[in-house]
Backbone bond lengths (Angstrom), bond angles and torsions (degrees), N, CA, C in turn:
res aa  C-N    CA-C-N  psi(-1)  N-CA   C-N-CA  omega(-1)  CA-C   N-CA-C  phi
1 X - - - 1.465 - - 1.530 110.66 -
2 X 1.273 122.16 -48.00 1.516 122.91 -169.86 1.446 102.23 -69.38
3 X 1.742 113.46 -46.66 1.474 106.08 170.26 1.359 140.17 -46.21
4 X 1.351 112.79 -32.49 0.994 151.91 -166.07 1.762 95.09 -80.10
5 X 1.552 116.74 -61.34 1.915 108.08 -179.44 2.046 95.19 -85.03
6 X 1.049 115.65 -3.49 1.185 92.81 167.82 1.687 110.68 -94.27
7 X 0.923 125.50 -10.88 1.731 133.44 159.52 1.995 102.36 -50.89
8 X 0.875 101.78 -41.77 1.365 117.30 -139.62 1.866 93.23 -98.97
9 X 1.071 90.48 -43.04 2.202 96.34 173.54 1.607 86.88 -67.29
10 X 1.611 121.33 -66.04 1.533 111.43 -168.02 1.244 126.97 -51.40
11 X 0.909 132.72 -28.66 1.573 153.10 -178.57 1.652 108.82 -76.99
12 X 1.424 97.56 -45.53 1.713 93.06 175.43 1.451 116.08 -72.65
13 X 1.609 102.71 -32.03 1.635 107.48 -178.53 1.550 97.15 -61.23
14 X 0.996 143.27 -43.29 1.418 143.78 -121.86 2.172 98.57 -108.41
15 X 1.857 89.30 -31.78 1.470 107.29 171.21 1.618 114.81 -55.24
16 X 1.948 100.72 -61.05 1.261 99.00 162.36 1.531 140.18 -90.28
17 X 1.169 113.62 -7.60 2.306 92.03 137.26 1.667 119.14 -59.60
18 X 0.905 98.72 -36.97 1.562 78.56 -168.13 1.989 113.46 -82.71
19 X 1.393 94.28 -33.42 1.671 81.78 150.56 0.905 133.49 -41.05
20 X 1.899 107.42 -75.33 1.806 102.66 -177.33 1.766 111.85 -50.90
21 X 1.277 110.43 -32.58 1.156 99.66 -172.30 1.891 127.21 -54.01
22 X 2.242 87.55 -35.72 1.695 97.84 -176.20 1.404 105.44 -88.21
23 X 1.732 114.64 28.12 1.390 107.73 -170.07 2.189 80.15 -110.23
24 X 1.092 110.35 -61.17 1.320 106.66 -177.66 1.304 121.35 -53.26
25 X 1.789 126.08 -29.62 0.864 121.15 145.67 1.055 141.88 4.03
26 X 1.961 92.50 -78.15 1.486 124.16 -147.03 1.805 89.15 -86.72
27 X 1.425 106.46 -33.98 1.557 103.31 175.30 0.967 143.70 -33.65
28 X 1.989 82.79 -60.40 1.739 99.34 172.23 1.333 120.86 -63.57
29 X 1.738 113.61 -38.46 1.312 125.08 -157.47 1.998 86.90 -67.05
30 X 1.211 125.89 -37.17 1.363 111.25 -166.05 1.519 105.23 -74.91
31 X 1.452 112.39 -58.21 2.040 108.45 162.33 1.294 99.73 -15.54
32 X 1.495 127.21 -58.80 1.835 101.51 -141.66 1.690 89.00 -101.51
33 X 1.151 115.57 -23.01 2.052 98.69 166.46 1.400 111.33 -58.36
34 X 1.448 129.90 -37.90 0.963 125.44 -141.92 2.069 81.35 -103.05
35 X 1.134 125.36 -20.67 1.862 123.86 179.09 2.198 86.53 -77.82
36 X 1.119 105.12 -45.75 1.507 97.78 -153.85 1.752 105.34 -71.95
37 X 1.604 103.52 -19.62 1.526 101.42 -179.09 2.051 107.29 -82.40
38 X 1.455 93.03 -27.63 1.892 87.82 -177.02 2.083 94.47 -76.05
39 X 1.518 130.76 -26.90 0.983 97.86 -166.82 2.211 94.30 -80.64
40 X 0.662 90.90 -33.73 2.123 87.59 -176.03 1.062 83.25 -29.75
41 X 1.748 130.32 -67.32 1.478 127.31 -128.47 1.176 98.01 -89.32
42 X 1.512 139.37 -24.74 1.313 132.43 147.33 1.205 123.43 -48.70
43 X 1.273 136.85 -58.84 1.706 128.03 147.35 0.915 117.22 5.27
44 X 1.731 100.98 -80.44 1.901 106.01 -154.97 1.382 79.29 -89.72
45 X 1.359 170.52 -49.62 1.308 146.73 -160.40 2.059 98.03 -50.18
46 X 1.380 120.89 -65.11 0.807 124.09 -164.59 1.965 110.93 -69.50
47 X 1.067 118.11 -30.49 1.565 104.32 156.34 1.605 117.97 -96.16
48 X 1.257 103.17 22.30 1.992 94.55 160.91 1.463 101.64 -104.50
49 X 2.088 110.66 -22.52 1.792 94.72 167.31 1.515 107.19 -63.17
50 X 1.368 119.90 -45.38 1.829 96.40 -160.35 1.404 118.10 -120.82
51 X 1.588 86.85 46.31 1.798 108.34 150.89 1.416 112.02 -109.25
């Protein structure tokens, strides 16, 4: 039985690192979509001025 809720504490601990972790992740991963989509659109903004 004790093994058994200590399975169950470890597993949750282990649930939440890796959450927060796929939460900062997901953070960063959106920062740099959201840096890599303004530089494209700077690109083509800047070669549709000097075409």
């Amino acid at each position: 039985m004790s093994l058994k809720l200590y399975y169950l504490i470890f597993n949750n601990i282990n649930l939440s690192i890796f959450y927060k972790n796929y939460k900062k992740i997901n953070i960063i991963f959106n920062l740099l979509k959201n840096h890599l989509i303004n530089i494209i659109a700077k690109i083509f903004y800047i070669r549709y001025i000097f075409l």
